[in-house]
N, C-alpha and C positions, 0 to 999 in steps of 0.2 A: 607595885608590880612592874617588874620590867621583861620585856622582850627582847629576842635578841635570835640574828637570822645568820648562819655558819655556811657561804656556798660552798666553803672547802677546808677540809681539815685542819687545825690552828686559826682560822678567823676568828676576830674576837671583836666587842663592843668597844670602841673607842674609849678611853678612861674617861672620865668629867663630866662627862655627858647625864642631861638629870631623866627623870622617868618619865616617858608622855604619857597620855591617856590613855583608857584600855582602845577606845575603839579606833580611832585613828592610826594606833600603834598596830591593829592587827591590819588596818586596810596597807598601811604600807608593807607590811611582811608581807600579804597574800600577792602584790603587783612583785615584791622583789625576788619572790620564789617563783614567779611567772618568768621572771628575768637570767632564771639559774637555769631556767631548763633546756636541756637538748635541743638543738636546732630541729630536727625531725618532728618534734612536737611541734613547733611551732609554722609548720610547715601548712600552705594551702590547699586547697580544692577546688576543679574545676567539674562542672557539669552541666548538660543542656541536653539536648534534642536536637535527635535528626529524623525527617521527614521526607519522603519523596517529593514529588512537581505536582499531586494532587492533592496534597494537604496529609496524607497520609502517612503515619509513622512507621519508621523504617526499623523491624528490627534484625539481628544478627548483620550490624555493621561496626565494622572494628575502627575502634578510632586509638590513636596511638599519639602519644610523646616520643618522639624520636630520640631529645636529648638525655630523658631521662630513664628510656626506654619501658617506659609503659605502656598498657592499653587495657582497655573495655569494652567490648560489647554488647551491644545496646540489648535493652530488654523488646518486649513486645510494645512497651506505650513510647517505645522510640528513647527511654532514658539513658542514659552515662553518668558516670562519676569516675573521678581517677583524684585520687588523695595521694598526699606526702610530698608535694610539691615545694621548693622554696623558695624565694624569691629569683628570677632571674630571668632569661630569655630563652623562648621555648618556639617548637614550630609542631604544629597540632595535624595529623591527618586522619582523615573518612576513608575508609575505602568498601566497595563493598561489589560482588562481581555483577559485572553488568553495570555500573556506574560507573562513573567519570571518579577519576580519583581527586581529591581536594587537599589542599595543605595551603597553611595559612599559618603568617608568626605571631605571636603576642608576648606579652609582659607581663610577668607577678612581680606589682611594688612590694617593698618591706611592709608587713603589719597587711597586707591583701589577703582576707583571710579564701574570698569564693572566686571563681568567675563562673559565670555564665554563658553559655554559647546557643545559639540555632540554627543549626546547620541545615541546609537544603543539596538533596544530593539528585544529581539529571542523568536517568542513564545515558549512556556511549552515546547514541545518535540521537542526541536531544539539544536543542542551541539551549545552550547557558547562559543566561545572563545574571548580572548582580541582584535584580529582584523578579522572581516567579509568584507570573499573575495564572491561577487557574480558574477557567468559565463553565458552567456547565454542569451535567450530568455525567456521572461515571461511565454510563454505557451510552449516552448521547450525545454527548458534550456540551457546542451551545447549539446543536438545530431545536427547532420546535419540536416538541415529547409526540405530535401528530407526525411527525414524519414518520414511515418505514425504512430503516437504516441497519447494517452491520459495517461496524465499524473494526480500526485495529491502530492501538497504538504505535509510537516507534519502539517503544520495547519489546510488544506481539511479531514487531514485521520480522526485524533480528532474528527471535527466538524461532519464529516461523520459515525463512526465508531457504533455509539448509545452507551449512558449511559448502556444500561444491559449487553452487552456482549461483550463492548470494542475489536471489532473484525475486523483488516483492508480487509478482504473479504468482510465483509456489505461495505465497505467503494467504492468498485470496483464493488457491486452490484448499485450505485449510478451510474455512469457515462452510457452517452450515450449508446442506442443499449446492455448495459449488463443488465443484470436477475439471480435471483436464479433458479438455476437447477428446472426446472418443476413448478416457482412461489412458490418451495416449502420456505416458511420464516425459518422453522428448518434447510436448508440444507448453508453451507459455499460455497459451489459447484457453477460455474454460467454460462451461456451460454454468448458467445460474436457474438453479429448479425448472430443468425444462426448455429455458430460451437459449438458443445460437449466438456463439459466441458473435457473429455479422450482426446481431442485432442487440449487445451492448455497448453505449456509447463510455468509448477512455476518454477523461479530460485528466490534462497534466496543468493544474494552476491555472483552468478558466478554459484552456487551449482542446478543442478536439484532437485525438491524435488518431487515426483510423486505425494503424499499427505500428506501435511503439516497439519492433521486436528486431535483434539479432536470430539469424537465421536462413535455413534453408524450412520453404512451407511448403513441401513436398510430402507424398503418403509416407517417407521413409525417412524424412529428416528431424529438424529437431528446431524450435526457437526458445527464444531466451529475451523478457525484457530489457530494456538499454538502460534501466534504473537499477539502483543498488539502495538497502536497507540503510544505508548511511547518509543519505540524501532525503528522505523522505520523511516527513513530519509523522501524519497523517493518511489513513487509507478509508474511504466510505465506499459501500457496497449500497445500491439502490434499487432493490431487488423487483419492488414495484410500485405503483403507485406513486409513482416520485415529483417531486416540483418541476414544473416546465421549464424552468431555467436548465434544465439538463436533457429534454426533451427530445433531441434530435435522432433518438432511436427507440424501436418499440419495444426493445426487452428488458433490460434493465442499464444501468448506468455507473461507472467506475470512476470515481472523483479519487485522482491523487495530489497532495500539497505537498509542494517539498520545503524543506527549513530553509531559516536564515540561520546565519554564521553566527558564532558567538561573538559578543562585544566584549567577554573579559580578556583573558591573555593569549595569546596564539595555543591551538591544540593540533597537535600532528597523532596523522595515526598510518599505521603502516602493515598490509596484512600479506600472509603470503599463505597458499591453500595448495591442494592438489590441481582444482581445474586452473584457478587462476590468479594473479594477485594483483592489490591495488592499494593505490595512496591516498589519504584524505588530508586537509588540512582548513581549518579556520581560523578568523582569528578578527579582532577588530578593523575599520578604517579609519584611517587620519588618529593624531594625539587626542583629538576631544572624543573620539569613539562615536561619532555620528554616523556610521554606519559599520557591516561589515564584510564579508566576506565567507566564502565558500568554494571550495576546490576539491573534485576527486577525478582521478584516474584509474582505469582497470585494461588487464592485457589478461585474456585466456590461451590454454594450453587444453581444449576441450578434448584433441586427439587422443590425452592418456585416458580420456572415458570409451573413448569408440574404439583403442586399440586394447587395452587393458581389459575393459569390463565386459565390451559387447565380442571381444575376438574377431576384430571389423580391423582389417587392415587395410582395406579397400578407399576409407573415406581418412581427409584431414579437414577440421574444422577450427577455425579460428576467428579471434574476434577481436577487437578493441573498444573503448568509447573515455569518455571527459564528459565532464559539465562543471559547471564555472556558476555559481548566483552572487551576486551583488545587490545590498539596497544603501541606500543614504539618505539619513534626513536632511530635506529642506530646510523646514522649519519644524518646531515642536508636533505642528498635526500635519505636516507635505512630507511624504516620504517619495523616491524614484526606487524601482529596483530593477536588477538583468538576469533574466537564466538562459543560458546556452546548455546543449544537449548533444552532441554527436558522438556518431562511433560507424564502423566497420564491417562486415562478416566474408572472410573468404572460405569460402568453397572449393575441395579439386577431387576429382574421385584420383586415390593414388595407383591401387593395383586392383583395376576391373578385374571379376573372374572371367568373363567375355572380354573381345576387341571392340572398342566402342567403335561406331558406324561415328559420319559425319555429321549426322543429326543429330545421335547423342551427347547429352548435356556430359559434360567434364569437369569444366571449373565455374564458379559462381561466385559475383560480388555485389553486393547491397550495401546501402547505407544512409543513415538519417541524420539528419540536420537539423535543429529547431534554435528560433533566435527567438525570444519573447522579451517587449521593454513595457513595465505597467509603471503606470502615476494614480497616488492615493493623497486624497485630501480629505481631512477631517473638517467641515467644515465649522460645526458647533458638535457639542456634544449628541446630539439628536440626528447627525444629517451627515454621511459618508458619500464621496463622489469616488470612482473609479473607470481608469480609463487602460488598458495595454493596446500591443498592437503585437505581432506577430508573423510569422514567417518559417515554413517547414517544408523539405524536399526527401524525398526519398526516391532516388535511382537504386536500380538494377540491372545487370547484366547477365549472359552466361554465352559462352562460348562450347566448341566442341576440341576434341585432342589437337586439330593443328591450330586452334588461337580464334577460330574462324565466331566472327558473331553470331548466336542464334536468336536471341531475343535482346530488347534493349527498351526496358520501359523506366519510364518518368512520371514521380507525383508530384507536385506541389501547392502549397496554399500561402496566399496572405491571409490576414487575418486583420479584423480592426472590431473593439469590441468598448463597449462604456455602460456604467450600472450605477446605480444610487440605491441609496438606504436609508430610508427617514423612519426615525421612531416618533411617528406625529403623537403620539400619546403613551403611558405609560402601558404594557403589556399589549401595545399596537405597532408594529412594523412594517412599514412598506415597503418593496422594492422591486424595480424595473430593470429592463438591460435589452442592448441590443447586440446585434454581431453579423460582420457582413466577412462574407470570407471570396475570395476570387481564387478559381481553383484552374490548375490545368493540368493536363494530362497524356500521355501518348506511349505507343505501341509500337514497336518495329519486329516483325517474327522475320527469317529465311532459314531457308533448306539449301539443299546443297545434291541435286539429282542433275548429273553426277558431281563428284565432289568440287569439281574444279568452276561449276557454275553455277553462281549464288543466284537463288528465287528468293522473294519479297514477296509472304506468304500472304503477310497484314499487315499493314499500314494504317494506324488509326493517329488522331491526337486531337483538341478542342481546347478550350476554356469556358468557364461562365461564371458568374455570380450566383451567390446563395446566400439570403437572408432573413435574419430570425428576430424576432422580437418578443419580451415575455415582460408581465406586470405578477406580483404575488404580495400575497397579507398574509402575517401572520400574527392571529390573537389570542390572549388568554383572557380568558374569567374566570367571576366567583373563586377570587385568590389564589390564580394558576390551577384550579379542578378541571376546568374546562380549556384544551388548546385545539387551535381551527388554523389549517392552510391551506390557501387557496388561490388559484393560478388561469393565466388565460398566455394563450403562446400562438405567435401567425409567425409561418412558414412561406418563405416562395423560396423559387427555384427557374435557372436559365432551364429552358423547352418547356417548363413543365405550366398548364395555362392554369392550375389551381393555386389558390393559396389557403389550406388548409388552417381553419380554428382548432384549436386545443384546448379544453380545460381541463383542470385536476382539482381535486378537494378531497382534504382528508382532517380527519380529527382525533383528538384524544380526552377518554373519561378520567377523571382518579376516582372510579366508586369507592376506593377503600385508602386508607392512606399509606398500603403496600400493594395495590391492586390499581392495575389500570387497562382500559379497555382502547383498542385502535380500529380505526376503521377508514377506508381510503377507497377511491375512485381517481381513474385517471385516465384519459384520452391523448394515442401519440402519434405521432407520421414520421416516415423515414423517406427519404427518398433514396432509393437504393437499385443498385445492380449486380446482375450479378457477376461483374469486374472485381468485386471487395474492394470498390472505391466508392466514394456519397459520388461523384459525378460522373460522369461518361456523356463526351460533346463530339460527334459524329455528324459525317453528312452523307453516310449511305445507309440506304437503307437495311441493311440485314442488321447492320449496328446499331439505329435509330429507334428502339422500342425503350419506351421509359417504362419504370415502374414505383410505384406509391404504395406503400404498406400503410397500415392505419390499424391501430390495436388499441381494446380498450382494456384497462386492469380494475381487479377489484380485490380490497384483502380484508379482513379483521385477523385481531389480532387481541389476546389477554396477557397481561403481564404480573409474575405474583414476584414482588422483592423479598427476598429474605434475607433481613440483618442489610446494613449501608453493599456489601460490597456481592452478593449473588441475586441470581433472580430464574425463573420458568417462565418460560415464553411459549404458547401455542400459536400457531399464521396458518389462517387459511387464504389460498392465493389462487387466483382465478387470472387468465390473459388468453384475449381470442384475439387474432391477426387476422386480418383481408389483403390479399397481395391484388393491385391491380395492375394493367398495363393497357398503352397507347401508343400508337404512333406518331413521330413529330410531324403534325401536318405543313410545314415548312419543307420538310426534307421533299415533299413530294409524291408521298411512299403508299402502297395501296393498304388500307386497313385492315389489322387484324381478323376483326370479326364483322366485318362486311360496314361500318360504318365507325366515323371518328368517336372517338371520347373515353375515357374509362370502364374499363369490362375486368370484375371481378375474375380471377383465374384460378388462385388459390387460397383456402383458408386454413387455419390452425387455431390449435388452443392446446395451451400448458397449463396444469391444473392441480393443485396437490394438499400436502397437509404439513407442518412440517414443528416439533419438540424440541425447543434448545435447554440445556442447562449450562449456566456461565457463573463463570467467580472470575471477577476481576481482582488483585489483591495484587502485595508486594512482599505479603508475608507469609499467607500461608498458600496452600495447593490453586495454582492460577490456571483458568485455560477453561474448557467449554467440551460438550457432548451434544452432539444433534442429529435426529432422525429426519429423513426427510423423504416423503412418500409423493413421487410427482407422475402424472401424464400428460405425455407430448406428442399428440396423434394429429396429422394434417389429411386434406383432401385438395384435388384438381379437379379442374373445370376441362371438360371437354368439348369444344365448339361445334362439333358438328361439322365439320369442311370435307371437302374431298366426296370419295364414295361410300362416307358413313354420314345424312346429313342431319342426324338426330344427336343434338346436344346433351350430357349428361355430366352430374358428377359419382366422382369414382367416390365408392367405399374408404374410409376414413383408415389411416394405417400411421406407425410411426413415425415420426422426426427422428433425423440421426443424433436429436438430443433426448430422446426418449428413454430419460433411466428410471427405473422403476424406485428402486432403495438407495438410500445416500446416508453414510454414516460417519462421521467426521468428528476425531476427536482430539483435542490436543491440552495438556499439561505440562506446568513448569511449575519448578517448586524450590528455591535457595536452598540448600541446605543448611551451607555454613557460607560464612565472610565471603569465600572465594572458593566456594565449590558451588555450581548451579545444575541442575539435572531437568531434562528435559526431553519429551515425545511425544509423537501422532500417529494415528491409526486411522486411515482410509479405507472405507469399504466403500465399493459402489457395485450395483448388478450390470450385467452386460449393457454396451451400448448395441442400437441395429448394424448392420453393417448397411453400407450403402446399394440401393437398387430397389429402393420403393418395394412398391403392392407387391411388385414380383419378387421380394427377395425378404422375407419373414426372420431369417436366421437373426443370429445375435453372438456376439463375443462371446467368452467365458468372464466373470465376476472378476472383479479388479480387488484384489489386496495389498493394503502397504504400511509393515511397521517401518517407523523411522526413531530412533532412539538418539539423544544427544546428550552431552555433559561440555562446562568449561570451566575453566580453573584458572585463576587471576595470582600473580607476585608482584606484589605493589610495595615501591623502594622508594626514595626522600619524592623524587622530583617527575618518571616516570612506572610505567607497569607495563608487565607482560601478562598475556593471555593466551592459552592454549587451547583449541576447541576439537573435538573427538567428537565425528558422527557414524552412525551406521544407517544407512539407507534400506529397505526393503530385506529387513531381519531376518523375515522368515524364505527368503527368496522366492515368492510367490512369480508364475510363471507371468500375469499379467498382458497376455495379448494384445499387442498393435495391428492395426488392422495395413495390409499390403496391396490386396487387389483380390478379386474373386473369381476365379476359373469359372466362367461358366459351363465350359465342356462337361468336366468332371461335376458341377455344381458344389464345389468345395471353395472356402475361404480359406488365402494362403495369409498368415498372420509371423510375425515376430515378436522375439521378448520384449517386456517391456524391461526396464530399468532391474538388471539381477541385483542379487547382493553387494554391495558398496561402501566399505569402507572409507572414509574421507577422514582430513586431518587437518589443521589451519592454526597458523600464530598469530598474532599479532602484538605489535608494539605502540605504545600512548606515551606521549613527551610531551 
């Protein structure tokens, strides 16, 4: 028998040639008809998986062959495949909105039949690096499962932050139980279940910041944090109960982290909006990549809101700010890094409907400064050292229509701060820290009766030391079922003779192994005035009364997870306050309440209940629903002085953070590659208006749809982005509160934020 293989019409068997055997003879046919075939056949396949920064699989992400112009979209378990490939040089790209886009080149040798890929894709304001380590719990990260926390990714901050003022305080105004200060939508300011915005402590990367805000803080103006959604890592909310490392205020606590730069290739990004626009950029340091870099810029044009939306031709507002981060490694475990922060805000009223008097305020300028340098040493794997230091100013001014000074005030702090971390044993963590801050401060008010002669209304200024110290553990048992934290924190303070102990303890059960139960106690001190600054250093006496707040918390808390990525959460949350005050007996000054020392004056307590439902995801319906039912009812102390000498306290009435209902909802959902759909729904019940016992009233209900979309075109080497928002949908009237006539006994109120459409691009290279 012979065989014989024809690739093309006329081929024929060689003459002479004798007959091989059957089986050999067919193995060669089968490899030489292998050899006839169409290059297309013989062509390879690539496919792999892409996954977000949480491990979790990304799907409806387009990934694309440029050269050959193909593409796939991943399934739900993150998969691709793309066939017909044939050998040669190819450049592969991910895209997907809200992501950083990826492209990367590769090779298919001759006879290569697969490749394989595993793509990891970061959204926009996330540092990319070449390998993503993630710690943690989805909804926790790595704190201990005992803490009380809401948190917000940087993908949440984005999605939350709104197109017009790119602002991660709107973004904290989102989550459960929080609110803008008084429903006002102009203010960054916010209330958490109950407690005063003066009494939660901001930290920016370790740093207290009393007020982090662009703005005018007036009944009628507007602030805006000096942060942007592009800068920031991470956002923790600490609503109660929290570790005394954060201690320095009785309400709750505001922990912001901002990223480091990426170590892969430089990334620009460049946005242009209605209120305003700004440039980012990252990108490695030095050839070996040992450290890197971070840069943004932003310039507002706030006026097209106040002339546009509010029909306000009277006021122009404007703003700028930068910040700058830097780190570099020493060595494999010493790192250094740098973050600078500043910016701007001016103020002018342009076309009063009155002539303003000479007293009347005109134009206004603020602005903040902050320099922070920290050093990290890993020392073993067990044992972290940390040391920054610090430095932040915020002046203010305002003048009247001829230029003339009315006020001129000055804050500043140094800062010097060091902590450790030792994991003396396996699910045992300790850590300590201290922080000394030297703060100073001052006041210059005049008038102008009559115009031509200036009075020096008040004259204040000081400095002093303030210093904090705190130790905490934190443990798990019985195979992480059981976690425990617990904490001890001393306070002193320049005038003040106490130095106030602290402790906190809180825990967590896993009764079920989707069920967990939380429970927390915590004790805090603020030293506080009522200046809205932690110090105030005087040597008269009318200015010379200190005061010490002291609150304790208490929560529990159940948790039901259901499936890796949602979960119900019920908190019950309890916090009583004591305000006390004294007189500096150095100043000289005759005492309050007939003798030196601390005299309770006023108390409170915030108190409520409050139902989250969350799905964290990247693929299907993301975002949260939560009810939250709080009361915030204070009382004063009445001394008895004068021609009334019988001391009492008054009848207990609300705090002007007293909201009854709080409903806060927000959803984001990809649809496709490069379309994303997203929106939040805020309800809150009226806040009081201001005037205590005597003044019962209250606002009208706050509503606000805000509905968003963005849509990505992503090309070899950059992409464009397009973002469409609508503010306040349903243009609910929303009441800002203005001043109260008492005459008439009427509250005179403004809109709050009407319908607003906004628009924004941006460009990634």
């Amino acid at each position: 028998m012979q065989t014989s293989l024809q690739c093309a019409p006329g081929a024929a068997r060689p003459p002479g040639r004798r007959s091989r055997p059957i089986v050999p003879a067919l193995l060669l046919s089968f490899f030489a008809a292998i050899s006839c075939l169409p290059g297309s056949l013989l062509a390879a396949e690539i496919r792999g998986n892409v996954a977000g920064v949480r491990g979790e699989p990304l799907a409806r992400v387009q990934v694309s062959i440029l050269q050959a112009q193909q593409q796939a979209i991943t399934g739900d378990d993150g998969g691709f495949v793309i066939t017909g490939l044939a050998p040669g040089d190819y450049t592969l790209r991910a895209n997907a909105v809200g992501y950083r886009l990826i492209t990367f080149k590769f090779s298919l040798a001759a006879g290569e039949a697969i490749k394989d890929f595993e793509i990891t894709l970061t959204p926009d304001n996330f540092t990319r690096t070449d390998k993503v380590e993630v710690k943690g719990d989805i909804f926790q990260g790595s704190d201990s499962p005992a803490i009380l926390e809401m948190n917000l990714t940087a993908e949440e901050i984005r999605q939350t932050s709104t197109v017009l003022v790119d602002d991660p305080f709107r973004s904290v105004q989102t989550l459960p139980g929080i609110s803008a200060s008084g429903n006002n939508d102009f203010f960054a300011q916010f209330s958490v279940m109950g407690a005063q915005y003066q009494n939660v402590g901001v930290y920016i990367d370790g740093i207290l910041v009393p007020a982090p805000f662009h703005g005018v803080d007036i009944t009628q103006g507007a602030t805006l944090s000096i942060f942007t959604s592009e800068t920031l890592e991470d956002i923790k909310l600490l609503p109660a109960a929290y570790p005394e490392k954060y201690g320095d205020d009785v309400g709750a606590a505001l922990v912001l982290e901002t990223r480091d730069g990426s170590r892969t290739a430089p990334v620009y990004r460049i946005s242009v909006g209605l209120a305003d626009s700004e440039v980012d950029g990252e990108g490695p340091l030095g050839t070996r990549k040992r450290g890197s870099w971070l840069a943004s810029a932003r310039k507002s044009y706030l006026g097209y809101l106040f002339r546009s939306r509010l029909n306000d031709t009277s006021d122009d507002v404007s703003f700028y700010d930068a910040d700058l981060k830097l780190n570099y490694d020493l060595a494999p475990n010493q790192r250094v890094d740098f973050y600078g922060v500043g910016g701007q805000t001016f103020y002018q009223l342009v076309h009063p409907a009155t002539a303003p008097g000479p007293n009347d305020l005109n134009q206004l300028t603020d602005a903040l400064m902050l320099g922070r340098i920290g050093w990290r040493w890993a020392v073993d794997p067990r044992l972290l050292v940390e040391a920054h230091g610090a430095y932040f100013q915020q002046p203010s001014s305002t003048s009247n229509v001829d230029g003339q000074s009315l006020d001129d005030a000055h804050y500043a702090e140094w800062v010097a701060a060091g902590s450790g971390v030792w994991s003396w044993r396996k699910d045992q963590t300790l850590e300590g820290g201290w922080m000394a801050r030297r703060a100073s401060n001052g006041l210059k008010q005049t008038i102008y009766n009559p115009p031509s002669s200036p009075e020096e209304l008040n004259v204040a200024s000081g400095e002093g030391w303030k210093n904090d110290g705190y130790v905490q553990q934190s443990s798990a048992f019985f195979g992480n079922r059981v976690s425990l934290a617990g904490g001890l924190r001393l306070d002193t303070a320049a005038l003040f003779d106490v130095h106030p102990l602290s402790p906190q303890i809180s825990a967590a059960w896993q009764i079920a192994p989707d069920t967990q139960v939380q429970l927390g106690y915590g004790r805090y001190h603020q030293f506080y005035f009522p200046a809205n600054t932690p110090f105030e250093f005087s040597t008269t006496c009318s200015e010379s009364v200190e005061s010490l707040d002291a609150a304790n918390h208490y929560f529990a808390a159940i948790e039901q997870r259901v499936g890796e990525s949602t979960r119900v959460k019920l908190l019950l949350f309890d916090r009583s306050d004591e305000s006390s005050i004294d007189n500096a007996a150095s100043a000289g000054c005759p005492p309050v309440f007939g003798t030196h020392g601390f005299q309770t004056t006023a108390r409170d307590y915030s108190r409520g209940a409050q139902i989250v439902l969350q799905s964290r995801t990247a693929n299907r319906l993301s975002g949260w629903i939560g009810y939250t039912l709080a009361y915030a009812r204070q009382s004063s102390y009445f001394p008895g002085l004068g021609t009334n000498p019988v001391a009492y306290w008054l009848p207990y009435y609300s705090t002007l953070a007293d909201q009854r209902n709080t409903v806060n909802l927000f959803a984001n959902y990809r649809l496709t590659p490069t379309l994303n759909l997203g929106g939040k729904f805020l309800f809150g019940s009226g806040y009081p208006v201001p005037g205590g016992e005597d003044n019962p009233m209250r606002l009208g209900d706050y509503q606000r749809l805000d509905v968003r979309a963005e849509k990505d075109w992503a090309f070899r080497r950059w992409k464009l982005a397009a973002y469409g928002e609508l503010l306040n949908a349903t243009n609910h009237y929303n009441p800002r509160y203005f001043y109260t006539n008492y005459n008439s006994g009427s509250v005179v109120t403004g809109q709050g934020l009407p319908i607003t459409p906004t628009a924004g691009v941006a460009f990634e290279f």
